[in-house]
Residue, then its C-alpha position, 0 to 999 in steps of 0.5 A: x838256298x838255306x830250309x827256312x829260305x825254301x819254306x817261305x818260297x813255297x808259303x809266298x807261292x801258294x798264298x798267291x794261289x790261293x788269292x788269285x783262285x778267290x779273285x776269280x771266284x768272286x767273278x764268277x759269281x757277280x752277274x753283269x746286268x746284261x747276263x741271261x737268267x734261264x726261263x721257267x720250264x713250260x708246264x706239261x701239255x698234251x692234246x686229244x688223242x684218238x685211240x682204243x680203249x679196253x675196259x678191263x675187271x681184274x679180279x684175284x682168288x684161288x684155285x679149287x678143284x671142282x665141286x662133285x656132282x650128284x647122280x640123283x634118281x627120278x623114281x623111287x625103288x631099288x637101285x641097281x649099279x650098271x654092269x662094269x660100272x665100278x666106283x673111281x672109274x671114269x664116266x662121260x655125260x650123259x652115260x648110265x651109272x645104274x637103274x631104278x627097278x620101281x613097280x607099277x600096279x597093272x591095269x584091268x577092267x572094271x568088271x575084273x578089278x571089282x570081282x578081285x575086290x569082292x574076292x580080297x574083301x571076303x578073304x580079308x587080304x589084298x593082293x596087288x599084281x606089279x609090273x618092274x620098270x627100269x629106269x637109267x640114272x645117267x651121270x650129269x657129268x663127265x668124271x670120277x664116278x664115286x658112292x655107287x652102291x646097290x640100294x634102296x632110294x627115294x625119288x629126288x636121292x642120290x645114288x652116286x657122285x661124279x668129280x669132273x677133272x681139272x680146276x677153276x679158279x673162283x675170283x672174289x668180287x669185292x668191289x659190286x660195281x665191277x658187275x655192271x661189266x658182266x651184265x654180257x659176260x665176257x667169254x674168256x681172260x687172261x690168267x695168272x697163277x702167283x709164281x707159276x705160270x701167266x698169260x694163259x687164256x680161262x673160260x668163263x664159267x659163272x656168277x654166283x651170289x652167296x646169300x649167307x654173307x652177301x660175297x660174289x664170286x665168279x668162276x673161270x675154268x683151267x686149260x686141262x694141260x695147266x698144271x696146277x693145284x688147289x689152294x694156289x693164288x691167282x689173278x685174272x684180268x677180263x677185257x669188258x668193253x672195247x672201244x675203237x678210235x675215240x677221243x682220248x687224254x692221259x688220266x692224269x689230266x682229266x678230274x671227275x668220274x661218273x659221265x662228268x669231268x674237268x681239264x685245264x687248258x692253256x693258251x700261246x700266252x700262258x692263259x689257263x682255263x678251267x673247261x668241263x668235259x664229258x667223260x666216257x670209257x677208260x682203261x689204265x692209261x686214258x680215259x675218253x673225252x668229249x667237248x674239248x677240242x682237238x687243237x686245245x693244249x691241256x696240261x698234263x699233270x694240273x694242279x688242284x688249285x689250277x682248276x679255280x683259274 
């Protein structure tokens, strides 16, 4: 067989090929009448579940370390650091930081205190018998112990400050209407530090109003083993309420807030209808519902015009 002769053998063949792969195309493609046409997937249902719902506040802020203390005198007089007392030196609450020596005037009879008087007023000059009173200044505190010096001070002053050890975490409120949640605050949350350390249990502290700007913060302490420093970032997450084995659906069936919402339900023919609920507690995931019931089958993600049904 001459080159030209092969040539148009192998051009015969693949147009052969090539018509019968677009015959069996066209087959595939026609659809007989009695050919099955797959039916529109059923929309996603749900129904009500019973199941704990834990609401929960999570809050962000930074870590501080704690404010100093002051020791303050009750008396005025002169104020003399305790023996062994030292600035930069550990005190527990409740121990003596120093004393307040102040005068007291002693008393005396009528007859005496009159015959003074006539003495004083003939000689022009006054004289005042004094009688030293002691009084402890303690530390509010325990801590570092710092300003302490002998001095003259007035009642109400200052003598020395303490610095408890350790850190607090001061977590910005900025939405007020979380605090309805700490009408009984909760005693302790779960922590974390951005980057560091998580799942760490804090105490809680207090709730502070700022008149200045209007801000509310709210305080929890560190463990003492935590290591941390101030300034870093962290997040708390406080478990407010916890309701036991209620009546719940995903919240992504349900529409409305505030005691009140709606549902789509949908029957064994496809029916929809629009049913009012009334709303209860609610964590990330469900929310607690009444007045539907449990048998009903509610979709699960409804769509905005499917509550006009």
């Amino acid at each position: 067989m001459t080159r030209s002769s092969a040539t148009l053998a192998v051009l015969a063949s693949t147009a052969l090929l090539l018509v019968s792969c677009a015959t069996g195309s066209s087959s595939n493609v026609a659809t007989s009448p009695g050919a099955l046409v797959s039916p529109m997937p059923s929309p996603a249902t749900t129904r009500v579940q019973n199941r704990d719902i834990y609401q929960t506040v999570r809050l962000e802020g930074t870590v501080e370390t704690y404010e100093s203390i002051p020791a303050t005198a009750s008396k005025a007089g002169h104020f003399v650091p305790a023996s062994g007392i030292v600035n930069r030196q550990i005190v527990r609450k409740g121990a003596s930081v120093g004393f307040v020596r102040s005068c007291s005037a002693s008393a005396t009879s009528s007859s005496t205190s009159q015959g003074i008087a006539s003495a004083n007023s003939a000689a022009g000059t006054a004289e005042t018998q004094c009688t030293a009173i002691l009084t402890a200044v303690r530390a509010p505190a325990s801590g570092v112990v710092t300003g302490l010096q002998e001095v003259d001070v007035s009642a109400g002053a200052s003598v020395a400050s303490i610095q408890p050890p350790g850190f607090h975490i001061r977590l910005l409120v900025s939405d007020a209407s979380v605090l309805f949640r700490f009408t009984k605050p909760p005693k302790s949350g779960k922590g974390e530090i951005v980057g560091g350390p998580s799942g760490f249990k804090v105490g809680y502290e207090k709730r502070v109003y700022d008149k200045g700007n209007g801000q509310v913060s709210v305080y929890v302490s560190l463990p003492r083993d935590l290591q941390a420093f101030a300034g870093l970032h962290a997040v708390v997450v406080f478990v407010t309420n916890v309701k036991d084995h209620v009546p719940t659906l995903p919240l992504s069936a349900v529409r409305g807030r505030a005691g009140r919402g709606e549902v789509v339900t949908v029957d064994t023919s496809g029916k929809k209808k629009r049913v009012t609920v009334r709303i209860g507690a609610s964590d990330d995931a469900f929310v607690e519902v009444h007045g539907i019931k449990p048998s009903a089958s509610v979709l699960l993600y409804p769509l905005e015009s499917e509550f006009d049904a």
